[in-house]
Short mmCIF file of the C-alpha atoms (twelve columns), coordinates in Angstrom:
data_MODEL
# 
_entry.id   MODEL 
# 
loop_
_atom_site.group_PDB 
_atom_site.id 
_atom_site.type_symbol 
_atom_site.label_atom_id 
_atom_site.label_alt_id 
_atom_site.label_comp_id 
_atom_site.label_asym_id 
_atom_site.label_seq_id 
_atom_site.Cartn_x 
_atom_site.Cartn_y 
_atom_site.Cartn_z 
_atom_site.pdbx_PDB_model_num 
ATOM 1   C CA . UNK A 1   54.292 117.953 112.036 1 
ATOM 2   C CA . UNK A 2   57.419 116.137 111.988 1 
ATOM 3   C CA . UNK A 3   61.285 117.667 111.658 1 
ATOM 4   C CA . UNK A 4   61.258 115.948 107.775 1 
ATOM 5   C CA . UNK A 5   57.598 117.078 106.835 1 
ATOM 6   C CA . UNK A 6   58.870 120.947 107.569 1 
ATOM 7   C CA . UNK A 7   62.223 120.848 106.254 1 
ATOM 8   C CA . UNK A 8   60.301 119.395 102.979 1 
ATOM 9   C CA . UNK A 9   58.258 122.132 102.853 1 
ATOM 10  C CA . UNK A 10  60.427 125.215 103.452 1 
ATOM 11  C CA . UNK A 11  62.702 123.693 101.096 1 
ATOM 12  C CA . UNK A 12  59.695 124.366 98.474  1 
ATOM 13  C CA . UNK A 13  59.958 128.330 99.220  1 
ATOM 14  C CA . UNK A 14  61.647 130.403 97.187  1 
ATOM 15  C CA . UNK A 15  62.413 132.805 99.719  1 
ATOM 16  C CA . UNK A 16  64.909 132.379 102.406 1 
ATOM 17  C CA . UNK A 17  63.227 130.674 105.060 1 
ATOM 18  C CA . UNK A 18  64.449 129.989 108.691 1 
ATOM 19  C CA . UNK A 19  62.880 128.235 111.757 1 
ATOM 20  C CA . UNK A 20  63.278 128.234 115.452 1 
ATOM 21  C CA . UNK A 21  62.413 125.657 118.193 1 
ATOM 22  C CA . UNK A 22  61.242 126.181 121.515 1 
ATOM 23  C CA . UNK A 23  64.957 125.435 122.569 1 
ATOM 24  C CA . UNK A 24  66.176 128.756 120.774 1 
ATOM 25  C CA . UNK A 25  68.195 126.476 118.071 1 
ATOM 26  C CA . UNK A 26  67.728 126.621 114.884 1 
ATOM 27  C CA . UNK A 27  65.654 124.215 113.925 1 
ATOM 28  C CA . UNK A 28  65.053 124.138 110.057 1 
ATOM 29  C CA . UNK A 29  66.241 126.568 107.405 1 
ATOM 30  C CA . UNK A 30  66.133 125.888 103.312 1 
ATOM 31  C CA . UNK A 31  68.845 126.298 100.991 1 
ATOM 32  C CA . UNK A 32  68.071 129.864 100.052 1 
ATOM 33  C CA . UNK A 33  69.221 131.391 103.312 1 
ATOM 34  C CA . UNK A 34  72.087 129.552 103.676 1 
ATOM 35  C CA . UNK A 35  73.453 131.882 100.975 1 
ATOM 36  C CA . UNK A 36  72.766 134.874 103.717 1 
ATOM 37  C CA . UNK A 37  73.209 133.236 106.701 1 
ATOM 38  C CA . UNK A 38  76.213 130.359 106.055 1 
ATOM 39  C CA . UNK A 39  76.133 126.917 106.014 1 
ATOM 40  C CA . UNK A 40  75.868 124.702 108.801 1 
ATOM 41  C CA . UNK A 41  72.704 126.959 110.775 1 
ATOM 42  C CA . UNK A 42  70.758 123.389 112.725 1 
ATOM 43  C CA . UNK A 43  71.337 123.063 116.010 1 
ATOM 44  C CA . UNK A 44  72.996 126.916 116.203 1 
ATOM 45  C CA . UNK A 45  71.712 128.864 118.327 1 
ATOM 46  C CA . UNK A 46  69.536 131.888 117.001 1 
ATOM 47  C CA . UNK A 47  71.895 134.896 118.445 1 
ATOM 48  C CA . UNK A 48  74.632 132.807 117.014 1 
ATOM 49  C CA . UNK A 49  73.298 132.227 113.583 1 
ATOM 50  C CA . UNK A 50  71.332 136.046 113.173 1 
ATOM 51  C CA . UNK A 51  73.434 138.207 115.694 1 
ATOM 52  C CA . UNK A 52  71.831 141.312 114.090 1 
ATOM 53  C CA . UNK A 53  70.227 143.051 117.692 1 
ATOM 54  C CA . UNK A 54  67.321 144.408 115.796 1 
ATOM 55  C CA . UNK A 55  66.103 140.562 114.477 1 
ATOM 56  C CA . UNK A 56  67.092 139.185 118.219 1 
ATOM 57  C CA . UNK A 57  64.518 142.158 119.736 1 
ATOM 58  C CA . UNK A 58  62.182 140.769 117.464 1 
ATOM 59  C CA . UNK A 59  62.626 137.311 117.546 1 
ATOM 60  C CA . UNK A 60  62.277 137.776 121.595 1 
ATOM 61  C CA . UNK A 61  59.407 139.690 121.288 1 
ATOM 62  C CA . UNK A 62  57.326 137.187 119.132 1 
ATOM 63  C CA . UNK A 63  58.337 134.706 121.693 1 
ATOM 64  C CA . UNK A 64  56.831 136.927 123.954 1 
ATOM 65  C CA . UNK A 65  53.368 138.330 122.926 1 
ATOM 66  C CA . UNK A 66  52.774 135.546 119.976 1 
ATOM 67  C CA . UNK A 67  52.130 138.629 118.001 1 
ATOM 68  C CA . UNK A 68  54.561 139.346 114.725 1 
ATOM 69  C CA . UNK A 69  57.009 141.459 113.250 1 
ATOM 70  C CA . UNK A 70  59.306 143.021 111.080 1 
ATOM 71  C CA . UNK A 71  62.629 144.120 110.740 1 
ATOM 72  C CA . UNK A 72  65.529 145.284 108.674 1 
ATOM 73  C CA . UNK A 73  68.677 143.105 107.905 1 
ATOM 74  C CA . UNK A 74  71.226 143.953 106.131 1 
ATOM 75  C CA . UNK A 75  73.438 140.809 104.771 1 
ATOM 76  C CA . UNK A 76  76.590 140.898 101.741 1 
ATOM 77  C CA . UNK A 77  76.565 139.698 98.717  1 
ATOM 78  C CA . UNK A 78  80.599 139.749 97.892  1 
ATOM 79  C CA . UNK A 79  81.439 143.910 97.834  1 
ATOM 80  C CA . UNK A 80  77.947 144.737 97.993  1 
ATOM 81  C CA . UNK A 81  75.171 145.721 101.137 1 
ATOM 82  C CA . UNK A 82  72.174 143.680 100.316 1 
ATOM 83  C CA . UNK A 83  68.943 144.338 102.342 1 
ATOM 84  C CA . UNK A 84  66.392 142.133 103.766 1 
ATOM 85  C CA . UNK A 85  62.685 142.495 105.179 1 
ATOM 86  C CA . UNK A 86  62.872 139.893 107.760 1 
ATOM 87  C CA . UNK A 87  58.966 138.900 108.815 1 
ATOM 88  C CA . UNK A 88  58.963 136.921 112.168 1 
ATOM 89  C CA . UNK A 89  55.987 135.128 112.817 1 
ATOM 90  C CA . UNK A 90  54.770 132.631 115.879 1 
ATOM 91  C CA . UNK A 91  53.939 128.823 114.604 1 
ATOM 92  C CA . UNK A 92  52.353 127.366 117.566 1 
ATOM 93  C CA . UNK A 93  55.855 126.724 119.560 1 
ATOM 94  C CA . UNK A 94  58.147 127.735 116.872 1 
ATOM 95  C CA . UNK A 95  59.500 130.940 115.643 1 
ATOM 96  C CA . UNK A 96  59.594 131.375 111.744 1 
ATOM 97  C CA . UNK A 97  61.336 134.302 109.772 1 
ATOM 98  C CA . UNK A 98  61.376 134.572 106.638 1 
ATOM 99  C CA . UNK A 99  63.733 136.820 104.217 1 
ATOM 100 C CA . UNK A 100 62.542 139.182 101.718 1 
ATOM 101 C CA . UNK A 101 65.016 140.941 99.225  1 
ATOM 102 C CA . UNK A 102 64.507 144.463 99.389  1 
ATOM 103 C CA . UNK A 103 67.792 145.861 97.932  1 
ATOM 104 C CA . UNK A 104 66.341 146.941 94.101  1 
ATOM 105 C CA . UNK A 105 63.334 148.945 96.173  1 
ATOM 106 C CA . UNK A 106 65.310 150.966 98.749  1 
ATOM 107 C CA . UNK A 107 67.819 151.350 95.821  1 
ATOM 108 C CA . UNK A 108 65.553 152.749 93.604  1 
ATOM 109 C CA . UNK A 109 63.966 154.577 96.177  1 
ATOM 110 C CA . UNK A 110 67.564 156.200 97.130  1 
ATOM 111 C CA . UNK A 111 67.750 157.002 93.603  1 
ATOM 112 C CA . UNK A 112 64.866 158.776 93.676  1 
ATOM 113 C CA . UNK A 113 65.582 160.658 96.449  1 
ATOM 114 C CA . UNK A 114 68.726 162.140 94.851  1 
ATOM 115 C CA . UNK A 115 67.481 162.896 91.972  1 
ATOM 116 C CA . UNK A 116 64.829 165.328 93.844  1 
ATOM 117 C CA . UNK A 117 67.690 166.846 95.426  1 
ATOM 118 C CA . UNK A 118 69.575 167.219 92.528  1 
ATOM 119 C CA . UNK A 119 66.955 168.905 90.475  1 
ATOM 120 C CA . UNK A 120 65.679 170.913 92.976  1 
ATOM 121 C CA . UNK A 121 69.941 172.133 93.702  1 
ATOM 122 C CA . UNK A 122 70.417 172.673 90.320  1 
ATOM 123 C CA . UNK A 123 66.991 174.651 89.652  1 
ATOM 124 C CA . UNK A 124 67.033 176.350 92.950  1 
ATOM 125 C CA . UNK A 125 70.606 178.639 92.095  1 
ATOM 126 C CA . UNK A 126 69.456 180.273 88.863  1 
ATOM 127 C CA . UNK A 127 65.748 180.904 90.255  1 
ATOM 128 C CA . UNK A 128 67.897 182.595 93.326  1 
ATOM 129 C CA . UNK A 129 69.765 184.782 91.398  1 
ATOM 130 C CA . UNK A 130 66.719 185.579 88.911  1 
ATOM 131 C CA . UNK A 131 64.454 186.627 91.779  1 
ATOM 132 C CA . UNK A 132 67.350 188.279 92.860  1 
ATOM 133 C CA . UNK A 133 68.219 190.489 89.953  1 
ATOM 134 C CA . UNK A 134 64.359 191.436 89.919  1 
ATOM 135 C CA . UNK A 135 64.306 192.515 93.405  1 
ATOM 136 C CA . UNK A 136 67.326 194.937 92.488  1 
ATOM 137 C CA . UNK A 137 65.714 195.907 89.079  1 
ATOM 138 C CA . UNK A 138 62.684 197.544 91.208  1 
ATOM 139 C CA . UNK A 139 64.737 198.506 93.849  1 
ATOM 140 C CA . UNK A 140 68.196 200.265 93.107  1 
ATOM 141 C CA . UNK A 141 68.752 200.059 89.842  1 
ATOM 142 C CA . UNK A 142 65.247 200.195 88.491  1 
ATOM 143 C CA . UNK A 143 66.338 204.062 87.236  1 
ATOM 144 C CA . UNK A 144 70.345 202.737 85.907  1 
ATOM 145 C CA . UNK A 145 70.164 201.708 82.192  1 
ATOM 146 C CA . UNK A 146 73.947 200.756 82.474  1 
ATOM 147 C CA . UNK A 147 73.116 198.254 85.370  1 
ATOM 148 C CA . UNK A 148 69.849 196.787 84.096  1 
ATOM 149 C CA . UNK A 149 71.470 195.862 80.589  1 
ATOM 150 C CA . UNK A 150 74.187 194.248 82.886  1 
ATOM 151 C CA . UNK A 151 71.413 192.595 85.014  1 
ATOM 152 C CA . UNK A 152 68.734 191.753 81.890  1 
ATOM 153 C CA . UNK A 153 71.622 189.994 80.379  1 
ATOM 154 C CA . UNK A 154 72.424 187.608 83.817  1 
ATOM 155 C CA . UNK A 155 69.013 186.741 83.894  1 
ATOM 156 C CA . UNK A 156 68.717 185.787 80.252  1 
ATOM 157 C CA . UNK A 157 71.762 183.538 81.020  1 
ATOM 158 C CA . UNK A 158 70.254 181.850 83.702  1 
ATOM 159 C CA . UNK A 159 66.707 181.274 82.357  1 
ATOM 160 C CA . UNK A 160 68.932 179.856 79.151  1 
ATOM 161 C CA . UNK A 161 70.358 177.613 82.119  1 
ATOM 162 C CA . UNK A 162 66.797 176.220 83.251  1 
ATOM 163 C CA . UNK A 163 65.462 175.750 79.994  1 
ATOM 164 C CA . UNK A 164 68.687 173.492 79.310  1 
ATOM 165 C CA . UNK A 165 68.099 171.333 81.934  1 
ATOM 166 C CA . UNK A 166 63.894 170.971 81.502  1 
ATOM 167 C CA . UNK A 167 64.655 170.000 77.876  1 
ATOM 168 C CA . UNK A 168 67.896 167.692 79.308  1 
ATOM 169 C CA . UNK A 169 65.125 166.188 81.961  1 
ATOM 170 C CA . UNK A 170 62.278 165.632 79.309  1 
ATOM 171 C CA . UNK A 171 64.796 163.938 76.622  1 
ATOM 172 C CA . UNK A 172 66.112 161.100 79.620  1 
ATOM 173 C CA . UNK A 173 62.310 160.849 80.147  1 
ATOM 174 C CA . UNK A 174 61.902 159.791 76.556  1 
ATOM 175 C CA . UNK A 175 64.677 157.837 75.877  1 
ATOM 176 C CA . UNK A 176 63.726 155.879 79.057  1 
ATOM 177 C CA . UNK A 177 60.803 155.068 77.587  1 
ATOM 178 C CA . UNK A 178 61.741 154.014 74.140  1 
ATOM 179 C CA . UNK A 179 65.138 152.471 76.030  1 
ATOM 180 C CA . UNK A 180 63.222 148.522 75.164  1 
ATOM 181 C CA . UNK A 181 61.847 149.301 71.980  1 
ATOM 182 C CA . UNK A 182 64.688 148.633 69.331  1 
ATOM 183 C CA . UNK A 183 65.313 151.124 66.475  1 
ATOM 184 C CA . UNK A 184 64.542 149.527 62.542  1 
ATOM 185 C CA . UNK A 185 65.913 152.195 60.035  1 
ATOM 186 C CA . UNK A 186 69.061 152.335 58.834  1 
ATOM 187 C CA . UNK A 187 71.456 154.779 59.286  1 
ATOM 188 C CA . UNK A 188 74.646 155.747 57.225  1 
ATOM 189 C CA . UNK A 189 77.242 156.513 59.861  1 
ATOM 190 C CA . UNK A 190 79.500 158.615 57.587  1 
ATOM 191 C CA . UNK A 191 76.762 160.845 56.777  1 
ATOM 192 C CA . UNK A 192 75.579 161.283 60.152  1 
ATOM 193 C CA . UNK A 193 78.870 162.414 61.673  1 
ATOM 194 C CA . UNK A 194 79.997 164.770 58.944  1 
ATOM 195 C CA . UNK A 195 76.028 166.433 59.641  1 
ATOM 196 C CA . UNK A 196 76.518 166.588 63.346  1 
ATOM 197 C CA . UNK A 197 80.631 167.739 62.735  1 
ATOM 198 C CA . UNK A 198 78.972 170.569 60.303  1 
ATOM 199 C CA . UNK A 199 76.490 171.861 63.033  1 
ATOM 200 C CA . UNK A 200 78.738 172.173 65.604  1 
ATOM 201 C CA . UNK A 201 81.171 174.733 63.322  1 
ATOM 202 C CA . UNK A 202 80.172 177.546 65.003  1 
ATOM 203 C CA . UNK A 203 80.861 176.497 68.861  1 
ATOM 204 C CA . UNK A 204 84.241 175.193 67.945  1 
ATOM 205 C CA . UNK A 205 85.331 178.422 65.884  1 
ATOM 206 C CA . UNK A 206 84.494 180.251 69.643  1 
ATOM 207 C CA . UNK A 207 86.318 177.824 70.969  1 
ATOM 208 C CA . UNK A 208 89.591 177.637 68.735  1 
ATOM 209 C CA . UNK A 209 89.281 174.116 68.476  1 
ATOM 210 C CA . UNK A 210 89.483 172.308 64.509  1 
ATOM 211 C CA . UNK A 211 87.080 168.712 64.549  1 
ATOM 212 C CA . UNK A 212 88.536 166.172 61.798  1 
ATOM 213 C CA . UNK A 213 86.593 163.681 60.828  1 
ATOM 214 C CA . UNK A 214 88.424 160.335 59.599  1 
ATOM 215 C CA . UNK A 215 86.062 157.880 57.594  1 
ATOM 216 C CA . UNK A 216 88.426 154.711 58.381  1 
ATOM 217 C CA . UNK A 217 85.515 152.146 57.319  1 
ATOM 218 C CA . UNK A 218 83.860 154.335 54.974  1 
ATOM 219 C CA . UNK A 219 80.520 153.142 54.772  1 
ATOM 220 C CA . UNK A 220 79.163 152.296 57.381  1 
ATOM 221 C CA . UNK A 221 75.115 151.475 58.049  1 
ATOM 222 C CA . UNK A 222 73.733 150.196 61.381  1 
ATOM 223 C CA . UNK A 223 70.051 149.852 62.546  1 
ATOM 224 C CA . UNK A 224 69.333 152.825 64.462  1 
ATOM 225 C CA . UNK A 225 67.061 155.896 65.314  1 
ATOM 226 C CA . UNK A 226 69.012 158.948 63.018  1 
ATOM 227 C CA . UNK A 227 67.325 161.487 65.882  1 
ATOM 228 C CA . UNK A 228 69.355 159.829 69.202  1 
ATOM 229 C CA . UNK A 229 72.485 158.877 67.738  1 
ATOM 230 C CA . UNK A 230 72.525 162.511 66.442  1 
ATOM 231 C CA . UNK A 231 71.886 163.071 69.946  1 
ATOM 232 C CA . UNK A 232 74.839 160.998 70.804  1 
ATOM 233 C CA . UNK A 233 77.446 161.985 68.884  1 
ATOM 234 C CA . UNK A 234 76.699 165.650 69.389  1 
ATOM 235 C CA . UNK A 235 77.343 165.253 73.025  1 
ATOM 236 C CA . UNK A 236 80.226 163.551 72.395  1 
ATOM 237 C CA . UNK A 237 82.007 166.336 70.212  1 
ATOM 238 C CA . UNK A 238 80.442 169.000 72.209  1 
ATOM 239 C CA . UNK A 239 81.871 167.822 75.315  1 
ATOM 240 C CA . UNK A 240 85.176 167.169 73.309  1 
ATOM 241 C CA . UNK A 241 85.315 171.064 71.924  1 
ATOM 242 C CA . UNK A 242 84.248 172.585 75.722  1 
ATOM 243 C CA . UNK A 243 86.316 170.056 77.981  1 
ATOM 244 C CA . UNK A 244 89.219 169.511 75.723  1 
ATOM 245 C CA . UNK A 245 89.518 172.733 74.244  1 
ATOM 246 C CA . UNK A 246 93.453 173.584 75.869  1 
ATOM 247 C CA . UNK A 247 94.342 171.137 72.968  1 
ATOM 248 C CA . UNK A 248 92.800 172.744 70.410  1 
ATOM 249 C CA . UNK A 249 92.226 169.626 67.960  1 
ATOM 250 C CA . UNK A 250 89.075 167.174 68.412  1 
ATOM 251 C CA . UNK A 251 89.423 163.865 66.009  1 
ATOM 252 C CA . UNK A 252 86.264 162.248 65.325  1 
ATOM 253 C CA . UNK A 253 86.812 158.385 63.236  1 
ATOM 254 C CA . UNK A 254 84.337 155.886 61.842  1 
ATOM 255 C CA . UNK A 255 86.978 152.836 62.060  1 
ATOM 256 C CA . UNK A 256 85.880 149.317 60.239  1 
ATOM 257 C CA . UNK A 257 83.412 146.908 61.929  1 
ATOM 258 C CA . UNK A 258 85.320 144.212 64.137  1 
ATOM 259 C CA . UNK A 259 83.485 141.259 66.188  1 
ATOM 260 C CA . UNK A 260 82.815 142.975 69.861  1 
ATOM 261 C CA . UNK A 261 83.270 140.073 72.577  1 
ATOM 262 C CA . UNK A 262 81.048 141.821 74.541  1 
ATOM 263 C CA . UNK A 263 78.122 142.447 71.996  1 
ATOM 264 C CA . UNK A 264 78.553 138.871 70.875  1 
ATOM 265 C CA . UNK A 265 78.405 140.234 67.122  1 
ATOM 266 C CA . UNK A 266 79.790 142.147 64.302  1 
ATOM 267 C CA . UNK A 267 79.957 146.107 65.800  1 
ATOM 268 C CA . UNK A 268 81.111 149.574 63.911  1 
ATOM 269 C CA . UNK A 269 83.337 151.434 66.692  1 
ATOM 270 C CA . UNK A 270 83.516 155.387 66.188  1 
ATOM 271 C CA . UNK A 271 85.540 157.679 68.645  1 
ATOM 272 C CA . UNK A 272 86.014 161.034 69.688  1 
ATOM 273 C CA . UNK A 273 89.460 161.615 71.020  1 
ATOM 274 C CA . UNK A 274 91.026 165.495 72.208  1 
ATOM 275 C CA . UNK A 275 93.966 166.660 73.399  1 
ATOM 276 C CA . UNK A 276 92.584 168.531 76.378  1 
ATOM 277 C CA . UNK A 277 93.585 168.402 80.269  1 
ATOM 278 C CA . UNK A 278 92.194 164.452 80.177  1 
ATOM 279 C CA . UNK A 279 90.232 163.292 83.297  1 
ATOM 280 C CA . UNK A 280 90.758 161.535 86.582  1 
ATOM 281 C CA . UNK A 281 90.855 157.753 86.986  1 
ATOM 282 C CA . UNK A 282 88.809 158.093 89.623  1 
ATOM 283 C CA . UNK A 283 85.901 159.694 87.661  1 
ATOM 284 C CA . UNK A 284 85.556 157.639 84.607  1 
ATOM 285 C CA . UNK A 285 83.801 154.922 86.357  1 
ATOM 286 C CA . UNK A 286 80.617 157.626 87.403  1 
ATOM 287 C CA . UNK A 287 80.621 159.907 84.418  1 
ATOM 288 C CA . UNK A 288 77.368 158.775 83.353  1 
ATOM 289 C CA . UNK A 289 75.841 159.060 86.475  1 
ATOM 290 C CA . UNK A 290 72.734 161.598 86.007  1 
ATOM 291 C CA . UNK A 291 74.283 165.111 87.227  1 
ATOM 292 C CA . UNK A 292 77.631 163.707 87.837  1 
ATOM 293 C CA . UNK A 293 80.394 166.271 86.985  1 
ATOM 294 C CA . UNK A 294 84.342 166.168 87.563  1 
ATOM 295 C CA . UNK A 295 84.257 169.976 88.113  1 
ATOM 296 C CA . UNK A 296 80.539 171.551 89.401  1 
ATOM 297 C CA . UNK A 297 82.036 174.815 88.503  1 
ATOM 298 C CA . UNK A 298 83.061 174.804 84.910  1 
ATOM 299 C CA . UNK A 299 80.337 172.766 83.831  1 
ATOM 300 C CA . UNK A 300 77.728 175.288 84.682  1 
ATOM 301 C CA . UNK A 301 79.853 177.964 83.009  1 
ATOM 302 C CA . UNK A 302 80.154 175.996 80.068  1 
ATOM 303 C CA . UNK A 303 76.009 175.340 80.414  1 
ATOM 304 C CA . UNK A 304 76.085 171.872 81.080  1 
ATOM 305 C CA . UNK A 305 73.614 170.264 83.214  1 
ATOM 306 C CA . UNK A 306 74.657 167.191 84.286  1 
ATOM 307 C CA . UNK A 307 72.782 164.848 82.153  1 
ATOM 308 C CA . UNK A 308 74.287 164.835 78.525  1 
ATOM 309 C CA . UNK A 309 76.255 161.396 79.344  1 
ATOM 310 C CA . UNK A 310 73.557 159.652 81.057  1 
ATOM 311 C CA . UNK A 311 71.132 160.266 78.257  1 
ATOM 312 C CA . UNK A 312 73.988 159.195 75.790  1 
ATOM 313 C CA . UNK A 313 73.933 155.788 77.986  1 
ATOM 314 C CA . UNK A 314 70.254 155.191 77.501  1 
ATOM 315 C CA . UNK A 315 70.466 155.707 74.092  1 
ATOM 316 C CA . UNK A 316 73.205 153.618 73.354  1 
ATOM 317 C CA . UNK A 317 71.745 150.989 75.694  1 
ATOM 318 C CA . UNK A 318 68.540 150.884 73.373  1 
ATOM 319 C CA . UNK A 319 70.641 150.102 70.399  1 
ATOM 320 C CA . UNK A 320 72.353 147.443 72.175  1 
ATOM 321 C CA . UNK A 321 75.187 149.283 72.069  1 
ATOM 322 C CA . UNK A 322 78.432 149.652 74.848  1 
ATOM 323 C CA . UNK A 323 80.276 152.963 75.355  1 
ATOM 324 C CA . UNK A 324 83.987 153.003 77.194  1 
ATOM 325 C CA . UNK A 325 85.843 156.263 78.284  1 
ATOM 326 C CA . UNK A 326 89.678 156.034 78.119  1 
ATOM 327 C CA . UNK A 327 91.648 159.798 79.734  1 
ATOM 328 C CA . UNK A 328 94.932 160.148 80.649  1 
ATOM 329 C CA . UNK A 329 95.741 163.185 82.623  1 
ATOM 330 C CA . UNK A 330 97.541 166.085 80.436  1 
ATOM 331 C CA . UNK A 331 97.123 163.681 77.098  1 
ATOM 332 C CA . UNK A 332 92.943 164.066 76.336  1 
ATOM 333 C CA . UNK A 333 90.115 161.639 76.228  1 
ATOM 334 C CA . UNK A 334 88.644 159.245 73.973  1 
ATOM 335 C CA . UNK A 335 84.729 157.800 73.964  1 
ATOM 336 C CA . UNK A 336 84.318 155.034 72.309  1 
ATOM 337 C CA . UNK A 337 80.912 153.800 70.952  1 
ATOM 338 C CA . UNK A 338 80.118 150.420 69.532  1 
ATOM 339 C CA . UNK A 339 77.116 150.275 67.531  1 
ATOM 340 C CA . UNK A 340 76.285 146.361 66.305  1 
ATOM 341 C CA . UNK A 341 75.633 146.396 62.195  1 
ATOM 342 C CA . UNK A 342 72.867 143.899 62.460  1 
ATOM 343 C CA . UNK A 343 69.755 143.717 64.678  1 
ATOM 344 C CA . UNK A 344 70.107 141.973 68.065  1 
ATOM 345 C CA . UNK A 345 67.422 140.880 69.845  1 
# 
């Protein structure tokens, strides 16, 4: 087969292809891998153009036995590691390898991965203390009223704990699900947030904290599912009242619909600002990372699990939707939540 007869061919691949002659130059290479390799690869030699040791071993080998391989490269796409499956492969005198993007797989797979961990860390402290406590309660204090009341009621709390994050787990596992299938009814926004300001009366009279709600727009109806963006909001002014209670005043507003550049269409933007100890640059970017948290500690005091902001992504994502977070340290926090007022596709 002639030089112009392979170069057509590989050309046709989608994938990344690259071929080496019996001289150890590069030989022939398509368009694709140019974008992971550089321009310019004929007539380079192959340590020059691949220098990765673990694809020269292979490469050799091949060479040697005839028999093939593969192997793991890892290229850059600007900021970002991307990942290859390099297969090497004998073609008569000629060494072929071709590039296979495995950087959504391993990714996923990493993801995975830490979010066994994750459960398993955040399940494996309150089962701890709970086997704990009932080792103690037939031990020692199995004949101390004073000390079981004590213990009954730090096992209560951290069964409470577990069955807070099961629930939090199963409700990311549904909204996943639904996360493509858009929402038809309507909603009345007004309504919505005066019901979910109404049911959370009790937890900010603990708290010391007043929630206003300002109905800028007034009304206000967007295509939605009533259930998640209930879900939403009370997330949103829960987190307000038990992160932001040293500034004892949560403002909740419906403001009027503008054109979002981002959503491409008309949107409704309601907020939920306090005056609380504000948050980190640093953090804003990961807050809705599933069990992130800015301070492990007081988040499991206050009984969150990890995974109220992450499920108020997915849900926001399924009504086409964008959230932003905006904190200055010592001033508060403000989420932001753009709903669009007519169906997107």
């Amino acid at each position: 087969m002639t030089l112009e007869q392979i170069v057509s061919i590989i050309q046709a691949f989608p994938m990344p292809v690259l071929v080496i002659g019996q001289d150890e130059r590069v030989r022939a290479s398509n368009a694709t891998v140019d974008v992971i390799l550089g321009p310019d690869l004929l007539g380079k030699h192959y340590i020059t153009a691949l220098r990765q040791p673990a694809v020269l071993a292979a490469i050799a080998e091949t060479r040697r036995t005839g028999e093939g391989a593969s192997v793991r490269y890892t290229g850059r796409s600007g900021s970002k590691d991307v990942i290859y499956k390099v297969s090497v492969a004998a073609a008569q005198r000629d060494i072929v390898l071709t590039f296979e993007d495995q950087t959504a797989s391993e990714e996923a797979g990493q993801m995975r991965r830490d979010f066994v961990a994750n459960v398993s860390h955040e399940l494996r402290t309150p089962l701890t203390a709970l086997l704990g406590f009932i080792e103690t309660l037939n031990g020692a204090a199995k004949d101390d009223p004073v000390a079981r009341t004590r213990f009954l009621d730090i096992m209560a709390h951290e069964a409470n704990r577990m069955r807070r994050l099961v629930d939090d787990l199963m409700s990311l596992t549904r909204v996943e699900e639904d996360e493509r299938v858009r929402p038809r009814e309507k909603v009345e926004l007004g309504a919505l947030l005066a019901s979910v300001i109404k049911g959370l009366e009790p937890q900010a009279a603990a708290a010391g904290v007043s929630v206003a709600l300002a109905l800028v727009a007034g009304e206000e109806t967007v295509p939605g599912d009533a259930g998640q963006l209930v879900q939403v909001f009370t997330n949103l002014v829960e987190n307000a009242i038990k992160y932001g209670a040293t500034g004892k005043e949560v403002r909740v507003a419906l403001m009027p619909r503008t054109m979002h550049q981002r959503l491409r269409a008309e949107a409704v933007q309601i907020t939920v600002t306090d005056k609380g100890e504000g948050i980190a640059e640093h953090h804003l970017a990961r807050l809705t990372e599933r069990f992130y948290r800015v301070d492990n500690h007081r988040s499991r005091e206050v009984g969150g699990t990890g995974l109220g902001l992450a499920i108020v992504k997915h849900i926001i994502n399924r009504h086409r939707g964008r959230m932003t977070i905006e904190s200055q340290l010592g001033e508060g926090t403000t989420v932001s939540v753009f709903l669009p007022t007519a169906r997107l596709s």
